[in-house]
Wavefront OBJ file of the C-alpha trace (Angstrom):
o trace
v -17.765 13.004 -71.331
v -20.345 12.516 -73.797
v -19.050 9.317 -75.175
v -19.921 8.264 -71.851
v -23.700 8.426 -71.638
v -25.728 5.606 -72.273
v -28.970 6.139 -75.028
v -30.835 4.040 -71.675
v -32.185 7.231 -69.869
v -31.883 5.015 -66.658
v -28.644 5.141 -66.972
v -28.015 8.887 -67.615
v -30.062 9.785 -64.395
v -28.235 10.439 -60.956
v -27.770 8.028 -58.695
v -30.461 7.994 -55.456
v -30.658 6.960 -51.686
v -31.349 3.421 -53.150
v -27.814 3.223 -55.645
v -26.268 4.436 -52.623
v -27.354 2.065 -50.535
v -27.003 -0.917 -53.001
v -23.281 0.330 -53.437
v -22.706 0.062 -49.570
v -23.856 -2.972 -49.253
v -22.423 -4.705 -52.262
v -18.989 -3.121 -50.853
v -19.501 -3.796 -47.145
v -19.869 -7.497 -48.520
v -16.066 -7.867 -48.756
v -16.202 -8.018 -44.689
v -18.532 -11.374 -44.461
v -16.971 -12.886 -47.809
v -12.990 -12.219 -47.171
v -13.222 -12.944 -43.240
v -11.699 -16.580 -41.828
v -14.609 -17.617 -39.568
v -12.854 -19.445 -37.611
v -10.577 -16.471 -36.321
v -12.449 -12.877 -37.672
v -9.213 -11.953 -39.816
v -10.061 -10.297 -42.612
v -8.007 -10.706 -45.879
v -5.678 -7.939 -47.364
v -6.864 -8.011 -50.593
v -9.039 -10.592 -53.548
v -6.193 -12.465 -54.332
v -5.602 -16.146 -53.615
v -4.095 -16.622 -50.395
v -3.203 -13.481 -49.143
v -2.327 -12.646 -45.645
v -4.510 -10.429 -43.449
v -4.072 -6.679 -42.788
v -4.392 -5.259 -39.446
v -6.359 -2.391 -40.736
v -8.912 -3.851 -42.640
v -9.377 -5.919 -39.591
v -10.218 -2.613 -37.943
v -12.341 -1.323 -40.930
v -13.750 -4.382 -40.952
v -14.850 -3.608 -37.059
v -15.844 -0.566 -37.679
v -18.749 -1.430 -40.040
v -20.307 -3.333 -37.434
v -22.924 -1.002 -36.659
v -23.649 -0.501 -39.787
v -24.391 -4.052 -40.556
v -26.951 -3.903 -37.281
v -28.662 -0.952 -38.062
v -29.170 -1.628 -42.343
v -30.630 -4.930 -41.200
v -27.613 -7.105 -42.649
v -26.829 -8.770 -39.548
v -28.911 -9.013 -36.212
v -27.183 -7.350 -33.288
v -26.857 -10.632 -31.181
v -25.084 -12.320 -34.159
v -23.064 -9.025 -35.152
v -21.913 -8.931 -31.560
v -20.463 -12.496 -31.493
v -18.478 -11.620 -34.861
v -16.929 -9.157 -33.315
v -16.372 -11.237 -29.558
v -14.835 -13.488 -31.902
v -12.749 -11.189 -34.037
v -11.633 -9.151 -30.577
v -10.404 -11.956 -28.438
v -8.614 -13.898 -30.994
v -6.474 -10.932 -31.500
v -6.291 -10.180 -27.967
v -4.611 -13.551 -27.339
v -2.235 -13.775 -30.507
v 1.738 -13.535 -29.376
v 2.790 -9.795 -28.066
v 6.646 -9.977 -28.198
v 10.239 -9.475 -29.494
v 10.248 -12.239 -31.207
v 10.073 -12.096 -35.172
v 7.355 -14.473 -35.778
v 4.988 -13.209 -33.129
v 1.791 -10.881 -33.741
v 2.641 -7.560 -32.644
v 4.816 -5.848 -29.884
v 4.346 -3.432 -27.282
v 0.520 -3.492 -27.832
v 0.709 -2.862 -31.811
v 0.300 -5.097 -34.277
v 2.225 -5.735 -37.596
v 0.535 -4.790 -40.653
v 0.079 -8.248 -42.326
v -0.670 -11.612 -40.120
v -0.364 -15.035 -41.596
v -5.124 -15.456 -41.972
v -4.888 -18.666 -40.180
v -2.411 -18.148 -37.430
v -2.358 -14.281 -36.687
v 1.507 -14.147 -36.722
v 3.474 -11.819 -38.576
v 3.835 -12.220 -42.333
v 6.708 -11.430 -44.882
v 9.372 -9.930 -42.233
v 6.976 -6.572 -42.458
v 7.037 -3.841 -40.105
v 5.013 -3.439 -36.959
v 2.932 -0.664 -38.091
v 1.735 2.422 -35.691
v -0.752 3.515 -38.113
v -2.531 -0.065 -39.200
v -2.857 -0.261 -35.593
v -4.459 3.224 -35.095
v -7.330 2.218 -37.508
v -7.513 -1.836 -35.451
v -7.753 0.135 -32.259
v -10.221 2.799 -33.743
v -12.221 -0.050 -34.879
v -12.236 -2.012 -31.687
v -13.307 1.626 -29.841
v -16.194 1.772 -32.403
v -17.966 -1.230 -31.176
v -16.788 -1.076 -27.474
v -19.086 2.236 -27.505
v -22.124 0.820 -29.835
v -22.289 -2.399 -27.870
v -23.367 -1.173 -24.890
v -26.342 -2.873 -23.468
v -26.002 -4.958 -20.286
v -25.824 -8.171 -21.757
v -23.053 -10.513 -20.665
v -21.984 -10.723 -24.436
v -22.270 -6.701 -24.598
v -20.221 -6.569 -21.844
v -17.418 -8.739 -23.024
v -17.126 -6.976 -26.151
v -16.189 -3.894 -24.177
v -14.069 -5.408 -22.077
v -11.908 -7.021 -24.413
v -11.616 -3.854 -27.563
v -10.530 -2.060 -24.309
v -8.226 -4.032 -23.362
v -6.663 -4.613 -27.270
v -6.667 -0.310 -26.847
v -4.875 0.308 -23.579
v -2.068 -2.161 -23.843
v -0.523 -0.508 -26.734
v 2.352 1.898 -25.261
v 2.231 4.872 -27.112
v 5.233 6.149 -25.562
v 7.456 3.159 -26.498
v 6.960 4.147 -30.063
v 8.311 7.546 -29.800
v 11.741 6.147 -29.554
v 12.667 8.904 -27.350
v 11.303 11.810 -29.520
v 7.953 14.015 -29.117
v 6.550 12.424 -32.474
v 5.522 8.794 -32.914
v 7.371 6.826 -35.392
v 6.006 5.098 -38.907
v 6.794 1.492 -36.668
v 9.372 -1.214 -35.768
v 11.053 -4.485 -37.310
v 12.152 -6.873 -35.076
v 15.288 -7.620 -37.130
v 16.732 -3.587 -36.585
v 14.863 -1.801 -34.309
v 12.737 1.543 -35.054
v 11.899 2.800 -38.853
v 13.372 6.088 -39.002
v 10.360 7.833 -40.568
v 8.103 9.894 -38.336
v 4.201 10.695 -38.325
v 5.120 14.843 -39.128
v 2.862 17.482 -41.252
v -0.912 16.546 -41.846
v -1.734 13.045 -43.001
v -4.102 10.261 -41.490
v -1.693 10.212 -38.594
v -3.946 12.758 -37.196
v -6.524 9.458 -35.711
v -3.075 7.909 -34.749
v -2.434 11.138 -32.248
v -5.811 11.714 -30.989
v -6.081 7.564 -30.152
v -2.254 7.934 -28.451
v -3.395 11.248 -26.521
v -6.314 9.934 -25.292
v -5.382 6.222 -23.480
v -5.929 6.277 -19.965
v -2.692 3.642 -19.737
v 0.656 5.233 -21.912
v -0.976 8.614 -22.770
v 0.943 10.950 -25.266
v 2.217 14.150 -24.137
v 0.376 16.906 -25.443
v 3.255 18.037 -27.064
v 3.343 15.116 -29.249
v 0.412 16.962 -31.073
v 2.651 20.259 -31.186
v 5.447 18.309 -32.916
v 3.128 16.493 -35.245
v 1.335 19.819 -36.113
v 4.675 22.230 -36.269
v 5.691 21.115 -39.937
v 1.775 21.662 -41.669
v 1.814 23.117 -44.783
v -1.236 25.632 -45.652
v -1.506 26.767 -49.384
v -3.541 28.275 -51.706
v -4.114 25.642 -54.529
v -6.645 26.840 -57.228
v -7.897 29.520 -55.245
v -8.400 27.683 -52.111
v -6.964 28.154 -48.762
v -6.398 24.683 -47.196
v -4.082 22.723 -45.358
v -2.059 20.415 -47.674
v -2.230 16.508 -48.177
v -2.003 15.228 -51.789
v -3.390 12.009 -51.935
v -7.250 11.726 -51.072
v -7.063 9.558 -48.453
v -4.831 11.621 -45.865
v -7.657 13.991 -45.620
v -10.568 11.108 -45.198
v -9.575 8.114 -43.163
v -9.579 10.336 -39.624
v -12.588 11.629 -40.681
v -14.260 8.198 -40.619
v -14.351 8.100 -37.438
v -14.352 11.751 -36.026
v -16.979 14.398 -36.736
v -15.049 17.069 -37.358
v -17.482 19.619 -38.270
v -17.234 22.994 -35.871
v -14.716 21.793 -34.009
v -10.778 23.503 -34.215
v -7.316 22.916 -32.898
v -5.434 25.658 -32.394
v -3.897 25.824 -35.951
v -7.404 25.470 -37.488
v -8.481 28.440 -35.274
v -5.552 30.591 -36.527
v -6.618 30.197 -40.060
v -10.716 30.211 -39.394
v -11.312 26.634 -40.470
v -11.569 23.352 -39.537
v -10.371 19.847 -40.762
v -13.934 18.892 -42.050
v -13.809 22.275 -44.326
v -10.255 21.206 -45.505
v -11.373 17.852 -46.421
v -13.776 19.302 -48.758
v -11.591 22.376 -50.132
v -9.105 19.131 -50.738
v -11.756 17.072 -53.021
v -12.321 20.241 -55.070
v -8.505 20.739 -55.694
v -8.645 16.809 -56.773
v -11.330 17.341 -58.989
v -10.109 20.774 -60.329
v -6.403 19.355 -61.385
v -8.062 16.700 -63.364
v -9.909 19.407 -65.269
v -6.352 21.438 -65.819
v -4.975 17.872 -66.597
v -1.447 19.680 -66.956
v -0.094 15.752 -67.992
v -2.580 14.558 -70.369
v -3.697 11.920 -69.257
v -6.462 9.794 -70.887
v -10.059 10.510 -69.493
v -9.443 13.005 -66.626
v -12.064 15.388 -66.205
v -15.172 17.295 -64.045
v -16.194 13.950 -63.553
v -13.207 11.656 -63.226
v -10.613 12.485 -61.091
v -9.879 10.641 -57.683
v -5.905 10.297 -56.803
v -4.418 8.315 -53.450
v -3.084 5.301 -52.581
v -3.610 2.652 -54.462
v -2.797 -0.779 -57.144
v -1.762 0.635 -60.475
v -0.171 -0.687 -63.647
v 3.133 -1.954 -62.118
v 6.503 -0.304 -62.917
v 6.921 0.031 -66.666
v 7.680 2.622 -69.665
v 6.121 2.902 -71.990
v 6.137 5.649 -75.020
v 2.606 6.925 -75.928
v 1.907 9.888 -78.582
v 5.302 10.603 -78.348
v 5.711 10.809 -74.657
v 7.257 8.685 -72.473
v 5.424 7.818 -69.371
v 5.936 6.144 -66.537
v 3.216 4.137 -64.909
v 3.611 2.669 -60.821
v 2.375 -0.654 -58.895
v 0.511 0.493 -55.169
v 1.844 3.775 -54.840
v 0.542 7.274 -52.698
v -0.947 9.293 -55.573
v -1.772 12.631 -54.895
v -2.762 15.876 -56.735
v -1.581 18.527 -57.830
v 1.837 17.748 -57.232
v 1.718 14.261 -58.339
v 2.634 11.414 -57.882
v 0.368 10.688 -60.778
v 0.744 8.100 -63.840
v -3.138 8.521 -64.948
v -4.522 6.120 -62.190
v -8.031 7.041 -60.985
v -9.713 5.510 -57.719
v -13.245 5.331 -57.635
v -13.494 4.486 -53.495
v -11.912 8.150 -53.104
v -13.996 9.725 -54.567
v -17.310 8.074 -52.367
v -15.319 8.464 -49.590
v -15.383 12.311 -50.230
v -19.136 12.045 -50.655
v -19.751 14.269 -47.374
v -17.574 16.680 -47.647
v -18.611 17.424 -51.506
v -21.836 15.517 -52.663
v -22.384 18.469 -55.455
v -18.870 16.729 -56.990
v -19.009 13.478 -56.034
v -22.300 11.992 -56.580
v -22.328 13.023 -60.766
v -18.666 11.351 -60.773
v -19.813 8.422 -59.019
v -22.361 7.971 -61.710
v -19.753 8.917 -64.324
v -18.012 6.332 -63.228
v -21.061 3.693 -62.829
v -21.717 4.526 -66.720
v -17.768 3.382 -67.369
v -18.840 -0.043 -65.890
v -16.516 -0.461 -63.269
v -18.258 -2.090 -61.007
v -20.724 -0.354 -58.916
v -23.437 -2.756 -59.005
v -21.258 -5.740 -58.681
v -20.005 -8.043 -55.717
v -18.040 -5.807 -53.509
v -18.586 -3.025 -55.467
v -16.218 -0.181 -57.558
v -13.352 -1.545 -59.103
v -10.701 0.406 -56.712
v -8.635 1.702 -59.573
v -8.310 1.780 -63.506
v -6.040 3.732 -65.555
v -7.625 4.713 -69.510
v -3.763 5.606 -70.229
v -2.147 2.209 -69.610
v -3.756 0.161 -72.450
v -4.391 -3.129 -71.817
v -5.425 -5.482 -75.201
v -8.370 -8.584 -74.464
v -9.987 -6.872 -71.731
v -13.763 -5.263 -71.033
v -12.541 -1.764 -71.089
v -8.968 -1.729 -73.498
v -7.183 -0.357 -70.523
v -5.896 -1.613 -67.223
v -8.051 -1.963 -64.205
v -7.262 -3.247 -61.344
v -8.134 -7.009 -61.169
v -8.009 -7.005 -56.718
v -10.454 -5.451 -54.679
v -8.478 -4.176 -50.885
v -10.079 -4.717 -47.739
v -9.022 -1.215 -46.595
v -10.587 0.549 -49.624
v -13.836 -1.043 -48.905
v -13.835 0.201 -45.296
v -14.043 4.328 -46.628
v -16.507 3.378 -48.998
v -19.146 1.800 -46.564
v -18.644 4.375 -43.592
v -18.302 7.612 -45.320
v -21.820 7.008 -47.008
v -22.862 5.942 -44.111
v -22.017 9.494 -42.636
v -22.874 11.008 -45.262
v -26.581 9.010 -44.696
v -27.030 9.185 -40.870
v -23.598 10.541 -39.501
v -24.081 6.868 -37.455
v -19.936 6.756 -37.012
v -19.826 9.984 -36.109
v -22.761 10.078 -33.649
v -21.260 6.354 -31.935
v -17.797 7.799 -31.523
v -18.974 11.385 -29.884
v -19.480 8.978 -26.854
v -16.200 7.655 -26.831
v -14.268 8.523 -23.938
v -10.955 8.097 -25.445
v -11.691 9.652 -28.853
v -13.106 12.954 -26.612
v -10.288 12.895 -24.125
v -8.064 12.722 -27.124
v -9.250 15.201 -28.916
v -9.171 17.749 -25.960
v -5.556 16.750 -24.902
v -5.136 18.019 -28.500
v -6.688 21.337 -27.747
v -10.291 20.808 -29.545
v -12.966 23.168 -28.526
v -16.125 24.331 -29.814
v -19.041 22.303 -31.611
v -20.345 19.106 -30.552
v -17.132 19.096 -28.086
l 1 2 3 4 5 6 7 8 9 10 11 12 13 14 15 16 17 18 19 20 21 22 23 24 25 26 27 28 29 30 31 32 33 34 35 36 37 38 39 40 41 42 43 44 45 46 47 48 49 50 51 52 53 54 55 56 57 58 59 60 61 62 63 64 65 66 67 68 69 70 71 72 73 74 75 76 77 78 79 80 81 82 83 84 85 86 87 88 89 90 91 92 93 94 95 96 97 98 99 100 101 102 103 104 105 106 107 108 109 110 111 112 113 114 115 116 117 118 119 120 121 122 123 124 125 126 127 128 129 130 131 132 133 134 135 136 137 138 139 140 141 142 143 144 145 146 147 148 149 150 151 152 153 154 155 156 157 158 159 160 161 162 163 164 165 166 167 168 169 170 171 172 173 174 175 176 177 178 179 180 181 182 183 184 185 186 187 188 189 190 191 192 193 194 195 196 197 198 199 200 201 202 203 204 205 206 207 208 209 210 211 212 213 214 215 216 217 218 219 220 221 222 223 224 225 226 227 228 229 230 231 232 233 234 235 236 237 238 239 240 241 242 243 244 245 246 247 248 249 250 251 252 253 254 255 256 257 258 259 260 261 262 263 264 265 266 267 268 269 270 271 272 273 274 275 276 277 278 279 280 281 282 283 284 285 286 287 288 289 290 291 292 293 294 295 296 297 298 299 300 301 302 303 304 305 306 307 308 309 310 311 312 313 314 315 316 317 318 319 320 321 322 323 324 325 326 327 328 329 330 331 332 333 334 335 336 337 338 339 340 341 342 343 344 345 346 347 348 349 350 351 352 353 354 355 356 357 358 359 360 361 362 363 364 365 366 367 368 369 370 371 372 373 374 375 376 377 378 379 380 381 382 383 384 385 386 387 388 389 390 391 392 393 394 395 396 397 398 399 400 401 402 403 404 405 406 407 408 409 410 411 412 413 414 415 416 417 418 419 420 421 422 423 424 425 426 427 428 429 430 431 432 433 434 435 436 437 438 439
């Protein structure tokens, strides 16, 4: 690492409350710049015309109240983006047919930015619609003075919630499917063994309209791995982002299920055993790859390379496009993601703060418009550029989203102290047999 650090001592300090807060807001920026203001849809990714994604729509919601209360955007005017964003969605097409919006109450995962219709014949997705309807919960609770506009924005996030039949996309069994396609019916993959889908079950258990049964959660829970990964007990996920994107939303600190109870732990306490396996197999580095380290590691979904060979010191290697990387089992072709690493910053600031300034000292970003690059690879050499190696030229509007709200948490717990008074979210989470803490 020491061909990192910069003879500017400014540089080679660690990053305070005020970098923090300059990266939030440079990356909550993506939300007002990639948003159609005519409709509130909020675009999939930086490139040129690309469609909408239903979960960045939601992540997009979601930093709301965090736009309000950092004194980006006055309440009265962060309320109407939302009225906006919430009632055009609540009136796009609900149907069978393949060019609609959504079906059932979900939503497919890309919409066409200008029409909200469904987009490249892809799937309606249970998940993307978890983190819309998570979003949509998040500012029916902050939003809740008396106001006729107030009102209104509760009225119609739960009305986008408690449409969507949670039931209908079991197909029949206790767990909910990945989704549905129009053209042949349900996808035969199922939400099983600990991943994000953990928000998806707690949102499905907890509507007051097509509530889950209970033993949904049992099914989804049944197939959970727990291992011991570099001396640590944990439950296992192996990309990053399985064991953050609930936590967004839910405080999970002191409170237990009943598998967390039988192994004296809780999902918060995973979370962080899980960044210090992440950061621990980039140490071991058992593939060689260029630049992993102490402080650069960070492996999950995300844009890589793209599908190629190529032979380097003798090896061949095989580098991926968006793929789910994960550690220490791989998949892994030397890509590194910055936002998964920030979006670990509560569960292990001791880690991730002096790789987030590694990784400011590698240029990648921090400082600039929307913030961190979201991922870079020092194997894949790429000639003419800043760095000689490939970095992602696309920032994602659903890496932004864990970026602004887990320092947020990790600043004021504000998304965790909004969605404790969240009926849904609480009945959820006791339908799936929380107790103790804050519950």
């Amino acid at each position: 690492m020491s061909d990192l650090l910069s003879t500017d001592p400014e540089l080679n300090r660690m990053p305070s409350e005020q970098d923090l807060a300059r990266l939030q807001f440079t990356t909550l920026l993506y939300y007002l710049h990639c948003t159609n203001p005519d409709n509130g849809l909020v675009r999939d990714k930086t490139q040129a015309d690309a469609p909408t994604s239903i979960a960045a729509i939601g992540m997009a919601l979601a930093t709301i109240p965090v736009l309000v209360e950092r004194g980006i955007v006055i309440r009265k005017f962060a309320a109407k983006i939302a009225r906006r964003r919430l009632q055009f969605l609540l009136e796009c097409p609900q149907g069978p047919e393949p060019d609609a919006s959504g079906y059932k109450g979900f939503f497919y995962h890309f919409l066409d930015i200008e029409t909200g219709r469904r987009t490249w014949e892809c799937e309606l997705s249970t998940i993307d619609s978890a983190f819309l309807f998570a979003g949509a919960l998040t500012v029916a609770t902050y939003f809740d003075a008396g106001t006729d506009e107030e009102a209104d924005i509760r009225r119609l996030a739960n009305a986008l919630y408690e449409r969507a039949d949670w039931n209908w996309a079991r197909d029949h069994g206790l767990t909910l499917t990945h989704g549905w396609r129009p053209e042949n019916g349900f996808i035969p993959y199922r939400w099983r063994g600990y991943d994000e889908g953990l928000l998806l079950y707690i949102l499905g258990l907890g509507s007051p309209t097509y509530p889950l049964p209970s033993e949904s959660y049992a099914a989804y829970t049944e197939s959970y791995e727990w291992r011991n990964l570099y001396g640590r007990e944990l439950l296992y996920s192996g990309p990053l982002f399985t064991h953050q994107l609930s936590h967004m939303w839910i405080d999970f600190r002191g409170i237990t299920d009943a598998f967390m109870r039988e192994h004296n732990s809780d999902y918060f306490q995973n979370s962080r055993h899980a960044t210090f396996v992440q950061q621990q197999y980039a140490i071991h580095n058992p593939q060689n790859f260029v630049g992993y380290g102490e402080h650069c590691w960070g492996f999950t979904a995300c844009d890589g390379p793209g599908w190629d060979s190529r032979t380097i010191g003798g090896l061949e290697r095989h580098f991926f496009d968006y793929s789910a990387r994960g550690a220490p089992f791989g998949p892994d072709d030397g890509t590194v993601s910055p936002w998964a690493v920030v979006a670990s910053l509560p569960f292990a600031p001791e880690i991730v703060i002096p790789t987030i300034w590694n990784f400011a000292r590698m240029d990648l970003g921090m400082t600039r418009l929307y913030g961190f690059r979201p991922s870079f690879n020092q194997t894949y050499v790429v000639e003419g550029n800043d760095t000689g190696w490939w970095v992602s030229p696309y920032h994602f509007g659903i890496d932004q989203g864990p970026v602004v709200l887990m320092i947020e948490n990790y600043r004021t717990g504000l998304l965790w102290n909004i969605m404790r008074r969240c009926p849904p979210l609480v009945t959820g989470l006791r339908k799936a047999g929380f107790t103790g803490g804050w519950l």
